[in-house]
C-alpha positions in Angstrom: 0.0 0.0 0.0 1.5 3.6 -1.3 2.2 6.3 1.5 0.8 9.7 1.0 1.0 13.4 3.2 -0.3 16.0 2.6 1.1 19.6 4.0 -1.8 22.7 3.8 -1.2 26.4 3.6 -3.3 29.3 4.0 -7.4 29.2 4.2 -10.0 26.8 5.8 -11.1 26.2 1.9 -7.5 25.1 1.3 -8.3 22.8 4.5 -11.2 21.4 3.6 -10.3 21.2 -0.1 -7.3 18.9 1.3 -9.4 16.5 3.6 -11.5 16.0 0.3 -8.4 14.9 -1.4 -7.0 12.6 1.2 -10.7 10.7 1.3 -10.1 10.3 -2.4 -6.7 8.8 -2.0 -7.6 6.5 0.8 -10.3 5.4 -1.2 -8.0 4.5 -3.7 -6.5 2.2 -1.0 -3.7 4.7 -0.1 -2.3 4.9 2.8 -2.6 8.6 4.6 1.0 9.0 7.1 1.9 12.4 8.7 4.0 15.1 6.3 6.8 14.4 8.8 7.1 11.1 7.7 8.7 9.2 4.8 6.1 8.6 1.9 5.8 7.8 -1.3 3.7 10.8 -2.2 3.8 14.3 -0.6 1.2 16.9 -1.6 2.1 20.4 -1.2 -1.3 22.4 -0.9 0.1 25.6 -1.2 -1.0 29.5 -0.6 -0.2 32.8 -2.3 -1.7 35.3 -0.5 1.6 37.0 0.8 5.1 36.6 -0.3 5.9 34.7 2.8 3.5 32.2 2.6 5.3 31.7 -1.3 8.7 31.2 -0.1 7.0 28.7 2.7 5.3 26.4 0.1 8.9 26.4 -1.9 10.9 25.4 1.5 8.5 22.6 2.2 8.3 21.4 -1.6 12.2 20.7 -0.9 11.9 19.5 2.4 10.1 16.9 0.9 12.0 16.3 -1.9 15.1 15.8 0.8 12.7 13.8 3.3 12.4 11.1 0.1 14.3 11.6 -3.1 11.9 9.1 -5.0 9.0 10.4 -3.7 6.3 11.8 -6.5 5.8 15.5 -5.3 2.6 17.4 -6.2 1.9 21.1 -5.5 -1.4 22.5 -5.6 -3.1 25.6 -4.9 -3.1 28.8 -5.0 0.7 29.4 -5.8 0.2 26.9 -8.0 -2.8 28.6 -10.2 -0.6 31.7 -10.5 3.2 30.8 -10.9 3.0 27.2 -12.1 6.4 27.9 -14.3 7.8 28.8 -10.8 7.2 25.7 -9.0 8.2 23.5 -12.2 11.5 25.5 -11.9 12.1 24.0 -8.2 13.1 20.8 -10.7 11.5 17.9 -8.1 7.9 18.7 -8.6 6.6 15.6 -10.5 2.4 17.2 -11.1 1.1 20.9 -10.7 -2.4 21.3 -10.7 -4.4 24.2 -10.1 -7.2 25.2 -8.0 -9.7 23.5 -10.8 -7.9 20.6 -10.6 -7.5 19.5 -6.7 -10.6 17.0 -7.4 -8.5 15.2 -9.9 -5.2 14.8 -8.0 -6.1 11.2 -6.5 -6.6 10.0 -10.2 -3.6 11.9 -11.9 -1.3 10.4 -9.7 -2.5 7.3 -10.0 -2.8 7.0 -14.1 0.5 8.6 -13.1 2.3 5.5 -11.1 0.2 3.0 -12.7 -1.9 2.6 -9.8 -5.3 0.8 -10.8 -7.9 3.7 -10.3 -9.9 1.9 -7.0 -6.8 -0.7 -5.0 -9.0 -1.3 -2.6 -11.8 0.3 -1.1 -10.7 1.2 2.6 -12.8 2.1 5.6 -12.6 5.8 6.1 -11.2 7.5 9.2 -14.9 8.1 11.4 -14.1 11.5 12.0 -12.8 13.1 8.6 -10.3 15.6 10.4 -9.5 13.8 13.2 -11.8 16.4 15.8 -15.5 16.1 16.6 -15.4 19.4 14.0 -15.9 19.6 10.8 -15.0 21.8 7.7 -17.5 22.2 5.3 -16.7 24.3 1.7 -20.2 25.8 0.3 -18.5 28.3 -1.6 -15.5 29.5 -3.7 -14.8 32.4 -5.6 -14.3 36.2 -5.1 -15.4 39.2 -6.7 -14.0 41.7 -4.2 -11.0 42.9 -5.8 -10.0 44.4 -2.9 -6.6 46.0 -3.8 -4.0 44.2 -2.0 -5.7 40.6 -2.7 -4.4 38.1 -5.4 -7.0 35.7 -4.6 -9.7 36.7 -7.2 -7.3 36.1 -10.1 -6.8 32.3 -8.4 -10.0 31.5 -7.2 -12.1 33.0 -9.6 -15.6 34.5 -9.5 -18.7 33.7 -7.3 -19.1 29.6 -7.3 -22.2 28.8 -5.0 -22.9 24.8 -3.8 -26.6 23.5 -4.3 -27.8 23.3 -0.6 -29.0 19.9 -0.8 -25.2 18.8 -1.4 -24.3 20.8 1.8 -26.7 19.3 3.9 -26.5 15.7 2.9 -22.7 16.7 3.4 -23.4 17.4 6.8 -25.9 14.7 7.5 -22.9 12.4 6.5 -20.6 13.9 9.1 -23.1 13.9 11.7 -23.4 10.1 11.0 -19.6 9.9 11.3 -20.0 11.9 15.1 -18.9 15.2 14.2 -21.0 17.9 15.9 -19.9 20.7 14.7 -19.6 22.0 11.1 -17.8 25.3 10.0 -19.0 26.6 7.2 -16.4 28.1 4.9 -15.8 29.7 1.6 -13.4 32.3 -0.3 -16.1 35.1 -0.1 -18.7 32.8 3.1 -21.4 36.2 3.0 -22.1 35.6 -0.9 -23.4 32.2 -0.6 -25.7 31.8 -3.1 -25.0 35.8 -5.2 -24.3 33.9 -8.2 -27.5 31.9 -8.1 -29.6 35.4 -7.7 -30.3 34.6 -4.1 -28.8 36.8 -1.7 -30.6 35.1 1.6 -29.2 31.7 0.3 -26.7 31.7 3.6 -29.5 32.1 5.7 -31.8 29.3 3.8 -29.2 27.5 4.1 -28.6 27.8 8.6 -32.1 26.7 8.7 -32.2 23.8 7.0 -28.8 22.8 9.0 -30.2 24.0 12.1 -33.1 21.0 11.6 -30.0 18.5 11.1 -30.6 16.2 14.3 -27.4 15.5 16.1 -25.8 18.5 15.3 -24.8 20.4 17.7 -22.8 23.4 16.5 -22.9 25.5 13.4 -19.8 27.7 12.8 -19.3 31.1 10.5 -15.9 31.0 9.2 -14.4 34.6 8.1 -17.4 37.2 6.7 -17.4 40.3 5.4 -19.2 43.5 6.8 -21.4 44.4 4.5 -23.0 40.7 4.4 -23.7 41.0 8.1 -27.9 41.0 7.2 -30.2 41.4 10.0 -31.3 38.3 9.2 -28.0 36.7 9.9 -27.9 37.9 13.0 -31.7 37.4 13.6 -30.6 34.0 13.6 -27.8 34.1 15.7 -29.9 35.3 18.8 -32.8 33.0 18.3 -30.8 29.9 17.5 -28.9 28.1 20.3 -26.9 25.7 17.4 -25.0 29.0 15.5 -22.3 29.8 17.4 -21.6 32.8 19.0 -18.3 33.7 17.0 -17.9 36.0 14.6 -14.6 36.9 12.2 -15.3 40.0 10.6 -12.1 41.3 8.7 -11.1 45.0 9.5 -8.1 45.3 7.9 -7.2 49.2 8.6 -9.7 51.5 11.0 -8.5 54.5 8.5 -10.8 55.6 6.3 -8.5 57.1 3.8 -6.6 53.1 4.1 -9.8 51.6 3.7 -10.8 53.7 0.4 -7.1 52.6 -1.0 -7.7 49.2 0.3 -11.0 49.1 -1.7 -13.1 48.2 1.0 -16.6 48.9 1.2 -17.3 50.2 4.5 -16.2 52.9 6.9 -14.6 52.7 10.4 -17.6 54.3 11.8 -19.7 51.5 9.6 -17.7 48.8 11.5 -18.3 50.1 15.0 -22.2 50.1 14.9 -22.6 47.2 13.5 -20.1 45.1 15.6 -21.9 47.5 18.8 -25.9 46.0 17.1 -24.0 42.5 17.3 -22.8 42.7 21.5 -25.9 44.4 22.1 -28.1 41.2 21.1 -25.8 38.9 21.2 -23.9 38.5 24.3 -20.1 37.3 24.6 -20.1 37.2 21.3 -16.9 36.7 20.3 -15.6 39.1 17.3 -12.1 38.1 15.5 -10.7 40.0 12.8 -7.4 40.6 10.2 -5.6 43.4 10.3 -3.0 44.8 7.7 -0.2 47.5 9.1 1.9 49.2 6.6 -0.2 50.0 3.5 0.7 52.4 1.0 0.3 55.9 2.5 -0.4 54.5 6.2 0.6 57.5 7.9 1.1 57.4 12.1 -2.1 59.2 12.3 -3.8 56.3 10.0 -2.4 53.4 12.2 -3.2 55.6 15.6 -7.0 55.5 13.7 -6.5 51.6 14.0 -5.3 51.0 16.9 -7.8 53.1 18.6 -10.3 51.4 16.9 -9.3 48.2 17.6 -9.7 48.8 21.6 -12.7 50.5 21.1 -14.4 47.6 19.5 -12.8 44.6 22.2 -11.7 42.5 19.8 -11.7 38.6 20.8 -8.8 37.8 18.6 -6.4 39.9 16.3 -4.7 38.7 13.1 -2.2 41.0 12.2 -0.4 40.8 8.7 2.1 43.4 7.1 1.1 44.4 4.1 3.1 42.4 1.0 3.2 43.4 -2.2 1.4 41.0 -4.4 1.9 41.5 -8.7 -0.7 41.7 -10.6 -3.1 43.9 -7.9 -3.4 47.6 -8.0 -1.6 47.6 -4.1 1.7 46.6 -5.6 2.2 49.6 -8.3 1.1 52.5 -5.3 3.7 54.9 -4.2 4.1 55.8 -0.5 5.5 52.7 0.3 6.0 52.1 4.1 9.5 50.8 5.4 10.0 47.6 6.5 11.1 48.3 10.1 8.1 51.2 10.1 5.9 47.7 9.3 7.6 45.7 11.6 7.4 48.6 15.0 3.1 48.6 14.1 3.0 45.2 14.0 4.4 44.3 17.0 2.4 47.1 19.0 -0.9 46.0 17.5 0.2 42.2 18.2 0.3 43.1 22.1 -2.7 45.1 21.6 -4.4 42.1 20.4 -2.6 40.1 23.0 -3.8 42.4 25.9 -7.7 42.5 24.7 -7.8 38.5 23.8 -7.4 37.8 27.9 -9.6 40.7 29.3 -12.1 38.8 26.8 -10.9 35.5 28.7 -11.0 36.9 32.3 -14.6 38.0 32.2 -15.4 34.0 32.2 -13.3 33.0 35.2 -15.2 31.4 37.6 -18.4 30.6 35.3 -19.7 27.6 34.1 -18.0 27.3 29.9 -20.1 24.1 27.4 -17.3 23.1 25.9 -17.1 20.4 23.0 -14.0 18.2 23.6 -11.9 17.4 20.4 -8.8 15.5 21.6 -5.8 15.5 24.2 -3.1 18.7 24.0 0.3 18.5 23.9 0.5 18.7 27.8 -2.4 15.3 28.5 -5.2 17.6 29.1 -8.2 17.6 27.1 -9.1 20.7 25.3 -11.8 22.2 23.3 -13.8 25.2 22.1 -17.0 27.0 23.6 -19.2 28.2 21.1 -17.7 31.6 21.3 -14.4 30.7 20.4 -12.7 30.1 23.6 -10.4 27.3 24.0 -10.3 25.4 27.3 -8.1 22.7 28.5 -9.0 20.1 31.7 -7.7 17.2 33.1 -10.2 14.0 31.7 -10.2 10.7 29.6 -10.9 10.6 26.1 -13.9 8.6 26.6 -15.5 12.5 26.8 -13.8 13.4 23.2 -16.9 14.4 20.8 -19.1 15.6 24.4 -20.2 18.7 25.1 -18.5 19.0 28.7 -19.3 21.7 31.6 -16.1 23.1 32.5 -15.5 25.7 35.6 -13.0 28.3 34.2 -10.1 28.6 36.5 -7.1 30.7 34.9 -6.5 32.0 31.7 -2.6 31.5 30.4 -1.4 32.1 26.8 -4.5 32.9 25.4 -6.1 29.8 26.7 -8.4 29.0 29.5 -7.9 26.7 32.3 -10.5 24.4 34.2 -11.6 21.4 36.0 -15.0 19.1 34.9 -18.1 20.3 37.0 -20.5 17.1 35.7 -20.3 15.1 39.0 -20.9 12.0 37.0 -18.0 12.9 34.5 -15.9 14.4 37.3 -15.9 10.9 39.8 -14.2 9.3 36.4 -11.6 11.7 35.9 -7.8 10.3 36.2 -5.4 13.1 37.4 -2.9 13.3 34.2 -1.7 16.7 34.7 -1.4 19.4 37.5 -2.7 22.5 36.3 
């Protein structure tokens, strides 16, 4: 039986997109090992949305190539849609397929190797990424343009999913003990633009909110302007959507944001993130944040940064901003310096730091539902509230895939710390780790 791995970069579509083609290789009747391991196959799924996240996919194509000499390598992706000649270059990359193509990669590299198209068909893993959560694609495609973003030129334009395919999806996974589903996509808020029906994404919560034996259903990244009050209708009146938001920013200048081609103010972004707290409590609100645009002045960072308390956020991404070719960003004057870049982004990072555990602290000492995925790296359990707090106790894994009540105890690197207050789970809990 042929070894594969598969390494992803970049986006939750890129994650999902990469579970779908490791369940078509061990269908195949290949054998899925970790990227660290020797294998016979290694698939590079690879990103392009910054210039560091380029030079990344390249480093790992070669580690791989080093890990096995013999080994057929495939990149896919986004780098691969734009700079395919690049990656050939590299000289060990054996296939390149595009973003059109990742459906096809199982059978290309078997017509490839001479594998016969079905070996065996193998019992799948019963829980697809290895969590009780699941990521579910139900859209692709952007027509943004914003002006620092290469991703409409390798995605393409709006591509919706027919909803009966997303929810017999996610009656499959349910099946397979997954309770909770994140729903993902290049550009999530226009689910269902390109088939004329702009409430499609909330059509679409109801039908998965009737799904019995799910639990949880997660929004991945959303923009602004998509926000509808219907969307958020539905996040106060049902229990199942979770109470997590991640609403890009990306500057809190106006003059950046016109430059950026966003379609929103700052002022737009503080009421409607204030409507969402003020019927949705804890709510947790994440966001991305780009420092260093062209013509980011100190009084256009101060804008952000002041904005960025204001508004509380649960989590901060912070990216300096790369030039990407090809996008209207990369040809503007006013470029910022590097170190300039560098200074903002490590203020706004302890910002961000600073406002994820006053978020955090507000929860010590309160009862948290948490749904357990697996053990950490130091033997404790750990798993997510619904609003997007992680939490890590001291249990067996005969509670993995249970929603468990968990007393919040400390809060240390951005995590939360507790013990199990079920006094039926609690009597069964083996001491593994002090906390």
């Amino acid at each position: 039986m042929l070894k594969f791995a598969i390494c992803t970069l970049g986006c939750k579509v890129n994650q999902y997109e990469s579970e779908c083609i490791a369940g078509d290789f061990m269908r195949r009747g290949f054998n899925l090992v970790n990227f660290t391991e020797p294998a016979d196959i290694y698939i590079i799924n690879t990103c392009t949305v910054t210039n560091i996240t380029e030079a990344k996919s390249r480093k790992i194509i070669r580690r791989a190539a080093r890990k096995n000499p013999g080994a057929f390598i495939v990149v896919t992706g986004c780098y691969a849609e734009l700079k395919s000649d690049d990656i050939k270059a590299i000289g060990c990359v054996d296939l390149v397929v595009g973003n059109g193509g990742k459906a096809d990669v199982a059978h290309l590299v078997s017509e490839a190797l001479s594998v016969s198209d079905v070996v065996e068909v193998v019992k799948l893993l019963k829980k697809p990424n290895f969590h009780t959560r699941a990521l579910v694609k139900i859209q692709d495609g952007c027509d943004q343009f914003c002006s620092y973003c290469i991703v409409p030129y390798t995605r393409g334009s709006l591509k919706s999913r027919d909803p009966r395919e997303v929810v017999t999806e996610v009656e499959r996974l349910v099946e397979s003990e997954v309770k909770e589903v994140v729903l993902t996509g290049i550009h999530l808020g226009k689910y269902g633009w390109d088939l004329n029906e702009k409430d499609a994404l909330e059509k679409l919560l109801l039908k998965l909110n009737d799904v019995a034996g799910l639990e949880r259903i997660h929004l991945s990244s959303i923009e602004l302007k998509e926000l509808t009050p219907g969307l958020i209708s539905l996040m106060v009146s049902e229990s199942k959507i979770c109470r997590h938001l991640h609403i890009p920013l990306q500057s809190g200048s106006d003059k950046i944001l016109r430059s950026m081609n966003r379609n929103y103010t700052a002022n737009d972004f503080i009421e409607t993130v204030g409507q969402i707290k003020n019927l949705v409590p804890e709510v947790a609100i994440t966001t991305d944040v780009i420092v260093g645009f062209p013509g980011e002045t100190e009084e256009c960072f101060q804008q952000t940064e002041s904005l960025v308390k204001r508004v509380g956020f649960r989590k901060l991404h912070v990216f300096r901003f790369s030039p990407r070719s090809g996008t209207r960003a990369a040809e503007m004057s006013d470029k910022i310096p590097d170190f300039t870049k560098k200074s903002r982004s490590y203020r706004l990072i302890k910002t961000g730091e600073m406002l994820a555990d006053d978020f955090l602290n507000q929860f010590l000492g309160r009862k948290l539902e948490v749904l357990v995925e697996r053990f950490n790296d130091k033997k404790l359990l750990t798993g997510l509230t619904d609003n997007y707090m992680r939490v890590n106790f001291e249990g067996f894994d005969r509670l993995w895939g249970q929603i468990a009540s968990i007393q919040a105890l400390k809060v240390q690197n951005g995590e939360i710390y507790g013990k199990i207050m079920d006094e039926d789970k609690a009597d069964s809990v083996a001491v593994v780790n002090q906390i």
